[in-house]
Backbone as a chain_set.jsonl record, in Angstrom:
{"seq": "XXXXXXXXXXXXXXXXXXXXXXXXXXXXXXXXXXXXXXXXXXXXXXXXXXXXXXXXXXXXXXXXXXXXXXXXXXXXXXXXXXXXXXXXXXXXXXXXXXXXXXXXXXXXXXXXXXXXXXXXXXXXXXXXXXXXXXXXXXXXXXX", "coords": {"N": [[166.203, 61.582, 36.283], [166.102, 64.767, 37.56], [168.38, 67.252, 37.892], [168.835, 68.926, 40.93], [170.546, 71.962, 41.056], [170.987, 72.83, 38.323], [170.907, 74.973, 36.878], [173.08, 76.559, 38.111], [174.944, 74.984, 38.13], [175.433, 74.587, 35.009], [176.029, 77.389, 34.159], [178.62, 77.56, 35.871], [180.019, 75.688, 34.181], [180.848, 76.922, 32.01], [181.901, 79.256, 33.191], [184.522, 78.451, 33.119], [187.683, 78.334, 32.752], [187.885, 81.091, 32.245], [189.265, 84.211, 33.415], [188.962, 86.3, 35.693], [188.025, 89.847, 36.245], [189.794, 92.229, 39.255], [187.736, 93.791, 39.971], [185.55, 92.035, 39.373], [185.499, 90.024, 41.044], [184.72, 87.555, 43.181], [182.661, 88.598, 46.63], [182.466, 87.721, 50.217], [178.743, 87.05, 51.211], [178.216, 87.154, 53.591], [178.611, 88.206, 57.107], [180.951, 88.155, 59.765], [180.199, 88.001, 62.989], [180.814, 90.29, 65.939], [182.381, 89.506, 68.75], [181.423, 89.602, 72.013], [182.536, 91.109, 74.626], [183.162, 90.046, 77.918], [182.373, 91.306, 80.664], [184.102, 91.817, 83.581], [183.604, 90.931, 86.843], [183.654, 93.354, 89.687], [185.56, 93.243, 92.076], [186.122, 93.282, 95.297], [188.069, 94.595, 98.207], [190.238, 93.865, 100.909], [192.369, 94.17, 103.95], [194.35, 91.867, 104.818], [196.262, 91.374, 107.588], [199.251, 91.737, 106.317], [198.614, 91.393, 103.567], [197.025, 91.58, 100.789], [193.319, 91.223, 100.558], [191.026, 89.795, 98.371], [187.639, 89.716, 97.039], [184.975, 88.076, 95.018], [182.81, 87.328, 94.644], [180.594, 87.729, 96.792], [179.498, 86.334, 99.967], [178.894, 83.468, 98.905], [181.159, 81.986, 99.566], [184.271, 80.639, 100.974], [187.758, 81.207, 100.869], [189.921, 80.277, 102.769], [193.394, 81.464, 103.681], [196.087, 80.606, 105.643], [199.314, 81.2, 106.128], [201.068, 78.716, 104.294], [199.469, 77.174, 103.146], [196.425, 76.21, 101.621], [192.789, 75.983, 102.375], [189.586, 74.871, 101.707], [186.468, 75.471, 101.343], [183.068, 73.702, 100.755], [180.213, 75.722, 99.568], [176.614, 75.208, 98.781], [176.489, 75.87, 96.299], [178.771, 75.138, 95.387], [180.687, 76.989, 94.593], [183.915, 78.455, 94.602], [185.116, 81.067, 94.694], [185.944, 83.162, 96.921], [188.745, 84.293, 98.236], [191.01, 84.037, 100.776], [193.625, 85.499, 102.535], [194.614, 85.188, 105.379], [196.796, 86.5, 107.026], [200.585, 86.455, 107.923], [202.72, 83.202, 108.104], [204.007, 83.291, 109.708], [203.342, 83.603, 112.905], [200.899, 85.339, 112.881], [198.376, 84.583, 112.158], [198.247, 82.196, 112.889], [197.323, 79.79, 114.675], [199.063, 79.053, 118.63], [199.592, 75.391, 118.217], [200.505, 75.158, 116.204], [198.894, 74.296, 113.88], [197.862, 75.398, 110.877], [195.715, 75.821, 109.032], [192.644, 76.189, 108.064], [188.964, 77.269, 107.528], [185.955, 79.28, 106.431], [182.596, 80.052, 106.116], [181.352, 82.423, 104.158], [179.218, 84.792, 105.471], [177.519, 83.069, 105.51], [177.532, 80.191, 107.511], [179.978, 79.013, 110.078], [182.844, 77.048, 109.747], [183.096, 73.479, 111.026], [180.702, 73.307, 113.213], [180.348, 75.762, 114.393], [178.123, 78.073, 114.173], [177.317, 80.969, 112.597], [175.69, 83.227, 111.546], [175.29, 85.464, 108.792], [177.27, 87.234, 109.224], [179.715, 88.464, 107.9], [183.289, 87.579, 106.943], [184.568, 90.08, 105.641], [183.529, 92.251, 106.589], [183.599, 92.051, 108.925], [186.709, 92.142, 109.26], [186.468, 95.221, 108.526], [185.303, 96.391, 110.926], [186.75, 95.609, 112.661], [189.435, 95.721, 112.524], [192.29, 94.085, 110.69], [194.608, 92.674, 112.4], [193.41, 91.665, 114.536], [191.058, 89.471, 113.768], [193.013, 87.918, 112.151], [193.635, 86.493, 114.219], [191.405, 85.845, 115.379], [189.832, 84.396, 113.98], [191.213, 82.224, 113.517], [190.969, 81.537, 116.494], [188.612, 80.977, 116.937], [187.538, 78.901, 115.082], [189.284, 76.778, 115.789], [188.398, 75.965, 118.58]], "CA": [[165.888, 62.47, 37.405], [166.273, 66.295, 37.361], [168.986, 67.981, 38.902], [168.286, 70.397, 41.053], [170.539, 72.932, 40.607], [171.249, 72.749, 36.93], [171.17, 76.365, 36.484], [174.06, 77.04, 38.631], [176.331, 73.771, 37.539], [175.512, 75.122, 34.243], [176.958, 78.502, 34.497], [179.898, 77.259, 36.493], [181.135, 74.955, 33.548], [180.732, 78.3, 31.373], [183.075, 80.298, 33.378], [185.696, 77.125, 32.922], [188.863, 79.587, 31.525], [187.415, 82.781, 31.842], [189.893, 84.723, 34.263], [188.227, 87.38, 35.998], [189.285, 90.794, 36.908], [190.015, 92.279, 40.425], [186.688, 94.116, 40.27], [184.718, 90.797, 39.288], [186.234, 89.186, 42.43], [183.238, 87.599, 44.189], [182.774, 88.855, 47.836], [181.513, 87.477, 51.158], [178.118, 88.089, 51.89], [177.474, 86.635, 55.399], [179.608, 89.029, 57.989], [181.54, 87.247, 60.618], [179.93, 88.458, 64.01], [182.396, 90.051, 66.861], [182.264, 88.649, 70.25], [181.163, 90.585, 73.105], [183.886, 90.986, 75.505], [182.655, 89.361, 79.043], [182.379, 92.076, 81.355], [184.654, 91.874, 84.92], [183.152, 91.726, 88.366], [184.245, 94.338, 90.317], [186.341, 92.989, 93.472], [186.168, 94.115, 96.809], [189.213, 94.163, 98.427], [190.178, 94.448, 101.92], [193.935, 93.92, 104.161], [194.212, 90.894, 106.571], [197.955, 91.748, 107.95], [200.173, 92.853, 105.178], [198.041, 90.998, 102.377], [195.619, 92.011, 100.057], [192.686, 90.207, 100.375], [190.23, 90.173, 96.988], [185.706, 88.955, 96.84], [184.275, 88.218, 93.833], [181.053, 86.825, 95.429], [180.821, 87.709, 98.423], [178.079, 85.356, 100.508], [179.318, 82.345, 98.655], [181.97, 81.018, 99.394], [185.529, 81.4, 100.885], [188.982, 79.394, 101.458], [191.252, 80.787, 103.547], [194.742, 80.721, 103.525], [197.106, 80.914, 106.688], [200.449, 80.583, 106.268], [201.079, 78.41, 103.12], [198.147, 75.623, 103.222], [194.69, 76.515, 101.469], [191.414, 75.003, 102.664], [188.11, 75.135, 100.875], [184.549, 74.872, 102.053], [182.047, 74.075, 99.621], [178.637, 76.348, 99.295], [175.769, 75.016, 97.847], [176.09, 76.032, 94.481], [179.998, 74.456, 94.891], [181.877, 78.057, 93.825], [185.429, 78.71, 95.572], [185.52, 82.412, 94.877], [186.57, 84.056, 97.171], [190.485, 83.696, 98.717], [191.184, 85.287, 101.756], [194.826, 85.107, 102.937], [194.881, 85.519, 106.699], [197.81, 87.116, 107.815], [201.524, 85.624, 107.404], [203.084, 82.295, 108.697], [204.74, 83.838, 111.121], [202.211, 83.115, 114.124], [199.97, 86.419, 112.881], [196.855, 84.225, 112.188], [198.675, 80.669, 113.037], [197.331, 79.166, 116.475], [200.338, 78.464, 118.753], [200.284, 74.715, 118.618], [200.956, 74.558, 114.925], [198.071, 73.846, 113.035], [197.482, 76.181, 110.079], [194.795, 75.324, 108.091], [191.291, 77.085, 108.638], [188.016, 77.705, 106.41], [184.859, 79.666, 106.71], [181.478, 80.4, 104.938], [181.342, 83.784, 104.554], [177.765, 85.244, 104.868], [176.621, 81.538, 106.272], [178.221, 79.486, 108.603], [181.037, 79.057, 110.536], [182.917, 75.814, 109.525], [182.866, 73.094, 112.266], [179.196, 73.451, 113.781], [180.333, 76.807, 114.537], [176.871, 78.642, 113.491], [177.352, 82.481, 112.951], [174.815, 83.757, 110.555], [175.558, 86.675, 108.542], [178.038, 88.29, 109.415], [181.125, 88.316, 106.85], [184.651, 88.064, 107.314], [185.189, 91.039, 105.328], [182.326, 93.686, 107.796], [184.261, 91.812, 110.645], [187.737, 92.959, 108.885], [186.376, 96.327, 108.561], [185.179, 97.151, 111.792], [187.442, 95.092, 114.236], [190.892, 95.261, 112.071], [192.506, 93.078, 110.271], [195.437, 91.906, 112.895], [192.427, 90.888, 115.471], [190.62, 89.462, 113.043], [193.258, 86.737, 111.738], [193.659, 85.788, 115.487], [189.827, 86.171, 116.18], [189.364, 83.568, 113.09], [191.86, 81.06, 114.32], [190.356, 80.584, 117.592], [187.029, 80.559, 116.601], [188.181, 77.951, 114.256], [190.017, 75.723, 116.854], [188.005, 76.328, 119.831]], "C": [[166.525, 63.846, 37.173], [166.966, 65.998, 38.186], [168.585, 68.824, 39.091], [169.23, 71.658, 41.003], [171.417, 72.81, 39.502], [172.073, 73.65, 36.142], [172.649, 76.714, 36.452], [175.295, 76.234, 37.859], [176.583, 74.222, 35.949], [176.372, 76.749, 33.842], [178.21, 77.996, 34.856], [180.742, 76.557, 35.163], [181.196, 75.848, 31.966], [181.792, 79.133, 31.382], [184.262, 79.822, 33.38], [186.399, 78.375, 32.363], [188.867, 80.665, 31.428], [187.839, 83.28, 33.309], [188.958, 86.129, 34.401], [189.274, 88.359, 36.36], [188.959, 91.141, 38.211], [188.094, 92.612, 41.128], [185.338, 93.256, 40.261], [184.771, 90.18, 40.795], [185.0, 89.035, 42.976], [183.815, 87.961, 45.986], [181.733, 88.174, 48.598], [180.171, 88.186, 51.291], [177.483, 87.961, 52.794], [178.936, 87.621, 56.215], [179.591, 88.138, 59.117], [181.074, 88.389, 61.823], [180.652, 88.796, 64.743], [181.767, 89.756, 68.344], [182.023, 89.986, 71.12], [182.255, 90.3, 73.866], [183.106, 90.92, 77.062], [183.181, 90.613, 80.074], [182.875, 91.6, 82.929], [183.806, 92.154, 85.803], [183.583, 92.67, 89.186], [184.149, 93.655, 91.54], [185.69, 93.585, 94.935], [187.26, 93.678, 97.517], [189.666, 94.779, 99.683], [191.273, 94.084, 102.549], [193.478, 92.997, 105.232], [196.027, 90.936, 107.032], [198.778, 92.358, 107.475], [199.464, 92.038, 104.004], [196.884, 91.283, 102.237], [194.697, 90.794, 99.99], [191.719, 90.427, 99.185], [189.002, 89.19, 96.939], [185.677, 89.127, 96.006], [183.256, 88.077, 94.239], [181.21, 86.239, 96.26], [179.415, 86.603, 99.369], [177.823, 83.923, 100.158], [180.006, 81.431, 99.179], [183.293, 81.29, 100.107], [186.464, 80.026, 101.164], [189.854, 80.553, 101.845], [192.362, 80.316, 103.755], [195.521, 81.101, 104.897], [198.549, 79.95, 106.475], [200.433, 79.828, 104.534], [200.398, 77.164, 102.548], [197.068, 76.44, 102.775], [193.906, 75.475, 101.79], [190.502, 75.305, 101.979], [187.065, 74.224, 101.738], [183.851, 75.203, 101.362], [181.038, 74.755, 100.3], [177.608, 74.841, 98.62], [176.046, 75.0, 96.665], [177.856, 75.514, 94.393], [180.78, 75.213, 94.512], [183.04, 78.15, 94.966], [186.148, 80.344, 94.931], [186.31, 82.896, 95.155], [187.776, 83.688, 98.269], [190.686, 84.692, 99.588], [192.77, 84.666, 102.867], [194.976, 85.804, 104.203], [196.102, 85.675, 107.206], [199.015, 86.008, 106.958], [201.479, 84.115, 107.954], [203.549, 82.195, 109.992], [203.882, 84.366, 112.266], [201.315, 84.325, 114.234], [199.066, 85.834, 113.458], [197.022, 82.934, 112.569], [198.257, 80.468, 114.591], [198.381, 78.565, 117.09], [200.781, 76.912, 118.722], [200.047, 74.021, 116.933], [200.085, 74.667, 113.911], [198.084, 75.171, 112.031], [196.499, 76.61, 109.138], [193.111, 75.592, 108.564], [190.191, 77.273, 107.576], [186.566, 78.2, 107.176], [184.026, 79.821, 105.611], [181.847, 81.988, 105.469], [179.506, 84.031, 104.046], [176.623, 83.806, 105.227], [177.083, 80.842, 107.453], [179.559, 79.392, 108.811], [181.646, 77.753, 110.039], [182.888, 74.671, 111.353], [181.909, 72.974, 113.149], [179.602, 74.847, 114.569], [179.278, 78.064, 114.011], [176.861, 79.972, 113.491], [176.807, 83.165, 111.788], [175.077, 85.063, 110.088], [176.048, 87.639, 108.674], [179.627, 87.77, 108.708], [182.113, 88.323, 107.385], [185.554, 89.537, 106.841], [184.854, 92.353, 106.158], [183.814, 93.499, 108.814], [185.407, 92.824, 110.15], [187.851, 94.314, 108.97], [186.303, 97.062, 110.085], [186.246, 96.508, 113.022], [189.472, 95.141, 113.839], [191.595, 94.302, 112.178], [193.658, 91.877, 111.083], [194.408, 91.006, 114.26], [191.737, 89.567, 114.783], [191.587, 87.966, 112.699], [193.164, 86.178, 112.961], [192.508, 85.194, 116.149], [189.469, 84.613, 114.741], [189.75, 82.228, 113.758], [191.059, 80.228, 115.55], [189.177, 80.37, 117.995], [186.861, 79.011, 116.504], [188.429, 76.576, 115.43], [189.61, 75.549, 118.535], [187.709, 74.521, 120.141]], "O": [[167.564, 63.879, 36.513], [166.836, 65.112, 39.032], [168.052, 69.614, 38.312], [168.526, 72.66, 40.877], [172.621, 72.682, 39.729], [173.039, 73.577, 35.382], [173.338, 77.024, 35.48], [176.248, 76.687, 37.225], [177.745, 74.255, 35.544], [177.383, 76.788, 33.142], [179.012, 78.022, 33.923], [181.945, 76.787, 35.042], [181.592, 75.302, 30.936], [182.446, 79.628, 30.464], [185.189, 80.596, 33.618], [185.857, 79.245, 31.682], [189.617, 81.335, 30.718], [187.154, 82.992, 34.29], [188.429, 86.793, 33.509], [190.471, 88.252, 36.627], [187.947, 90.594, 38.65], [187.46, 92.116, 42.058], [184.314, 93.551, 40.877], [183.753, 89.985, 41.46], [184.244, 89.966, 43.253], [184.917, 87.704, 46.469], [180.586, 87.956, 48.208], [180.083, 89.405, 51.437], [176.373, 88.452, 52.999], [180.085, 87.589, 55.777], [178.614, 87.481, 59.476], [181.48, 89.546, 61.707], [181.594, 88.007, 64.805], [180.6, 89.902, 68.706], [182.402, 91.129, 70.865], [182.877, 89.246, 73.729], [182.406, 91.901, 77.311], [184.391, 90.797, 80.205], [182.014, 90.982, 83.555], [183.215, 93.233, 85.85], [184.697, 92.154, 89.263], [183.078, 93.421, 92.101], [184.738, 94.326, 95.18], [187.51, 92.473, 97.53], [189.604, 96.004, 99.786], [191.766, 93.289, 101.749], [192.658, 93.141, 106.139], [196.813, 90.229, 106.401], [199.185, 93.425, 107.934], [200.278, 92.204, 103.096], [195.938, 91.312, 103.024], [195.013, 89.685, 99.559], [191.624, 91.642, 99.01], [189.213, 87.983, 96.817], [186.173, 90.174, 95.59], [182.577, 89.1, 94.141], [181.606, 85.132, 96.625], [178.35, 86.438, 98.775], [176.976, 83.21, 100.697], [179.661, 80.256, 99.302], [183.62, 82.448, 99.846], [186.311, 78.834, 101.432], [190.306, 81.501, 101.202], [192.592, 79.128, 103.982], [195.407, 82.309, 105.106], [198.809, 78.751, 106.573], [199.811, 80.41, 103.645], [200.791, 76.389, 101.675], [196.733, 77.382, 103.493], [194.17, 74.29, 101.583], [190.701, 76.407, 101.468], [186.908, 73.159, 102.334], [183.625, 76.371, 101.043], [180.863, 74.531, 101.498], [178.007, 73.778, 98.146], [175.81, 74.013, 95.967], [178.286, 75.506, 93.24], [181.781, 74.712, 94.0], [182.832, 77.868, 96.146], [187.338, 80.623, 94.785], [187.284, 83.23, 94.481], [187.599, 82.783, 99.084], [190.6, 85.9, 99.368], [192.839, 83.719, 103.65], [195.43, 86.948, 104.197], [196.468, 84.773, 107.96], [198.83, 85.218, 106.032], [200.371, 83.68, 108.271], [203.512, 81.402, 110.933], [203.797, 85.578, 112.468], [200.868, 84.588, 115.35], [198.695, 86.018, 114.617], [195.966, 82.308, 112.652], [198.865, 80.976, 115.533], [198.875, 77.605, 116.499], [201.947, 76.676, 119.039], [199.626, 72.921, 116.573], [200.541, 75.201, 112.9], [198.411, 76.171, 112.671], [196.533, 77.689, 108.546], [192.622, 74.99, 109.52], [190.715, 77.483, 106.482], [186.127, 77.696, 108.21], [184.396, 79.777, 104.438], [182.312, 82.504, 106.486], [178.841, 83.733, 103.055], [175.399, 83.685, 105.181], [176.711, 81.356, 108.508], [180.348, 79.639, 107.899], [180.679, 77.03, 109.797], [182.702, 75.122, 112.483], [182.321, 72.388, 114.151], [178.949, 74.943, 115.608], [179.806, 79.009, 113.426], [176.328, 80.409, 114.512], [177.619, 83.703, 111.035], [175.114, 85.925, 110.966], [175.623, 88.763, 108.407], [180.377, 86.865, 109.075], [182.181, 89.009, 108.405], [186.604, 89.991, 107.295], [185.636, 93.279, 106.369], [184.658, 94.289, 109.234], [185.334, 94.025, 110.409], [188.901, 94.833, 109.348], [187.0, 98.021, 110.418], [186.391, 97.017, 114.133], [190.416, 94.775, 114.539], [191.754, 93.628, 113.195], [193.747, 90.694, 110.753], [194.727, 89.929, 114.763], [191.952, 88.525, 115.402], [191.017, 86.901, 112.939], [192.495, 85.145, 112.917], [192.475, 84.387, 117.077], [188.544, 83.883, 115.096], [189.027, 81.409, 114.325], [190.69, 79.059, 115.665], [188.731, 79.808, 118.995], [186.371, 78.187, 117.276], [187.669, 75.64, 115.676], [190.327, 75.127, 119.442], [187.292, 74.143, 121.236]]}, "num_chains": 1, "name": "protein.A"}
């Protein structure tokens, strides 16, 4: 049976001993591709008391934090985005009989059969300020 490449194996047991020089030097000639660098969403970022709050995608998704407990409420599509830290511990956004722990859709529903279509927590933030706002969540929340 033929080999098939003969040629080559041939040559190769040719150059057996035969030191090459620098300029012989075989070179690559497939180039190693460079990676694209994954382009950042741009934030939106708005104050709920003395903390920065920060959206990636907004209309998704949110978990709110009061005090030092996070909650999450799935979407549809299951993302946990966006983190919105309602005020401190210290009874900013905390309802007085303890509880701390709160979540909304933002851009869909309220959690709880609380139904409030389209209107964000971040608009609200904007136009009603942010110390109403953790209080105005709460007792939405716990009504």
């Amino acid at each position: 049976m033929e080999r098939r490449n003969e040629g080559a194996s041939k040559q190769r047991k040719r150059n057996i001993g035969v030191k090459r020089r620098n300029s012989e030097k075989r070179t690559k000639t497939t180039k190693k591709k460079k990676r694209k660098k994954k382009k950042k969403k741009k934030e939106e970022a708005a104050w709920i008391g003395d903390r920065l709050v920060r959206a990636s995608a907004i209309g998704d998704h949110a978990i709110i934090r009061v005090g030092a407990a996070w909650t999450r409420h799935e979407s549809g599509r299951g993302r946990t985005d966006l983190g919105i830290e309602a005020g401190a511990s210290r009874g900013l956004a905390g309802p007085p009989w303890g509880l701390t722990v709160f979540s909304v859709y933002v851009g869909g529903w309220w959690t709880r059969s609380l139904q409030f279509l389209a209107v964000t927590p971040l608009i609200l933030i904007r136009l009603l300020g942010p110390r109403f706002c953790a209080s105005w969540f709460c007792f939405q929340y716990f009504d």
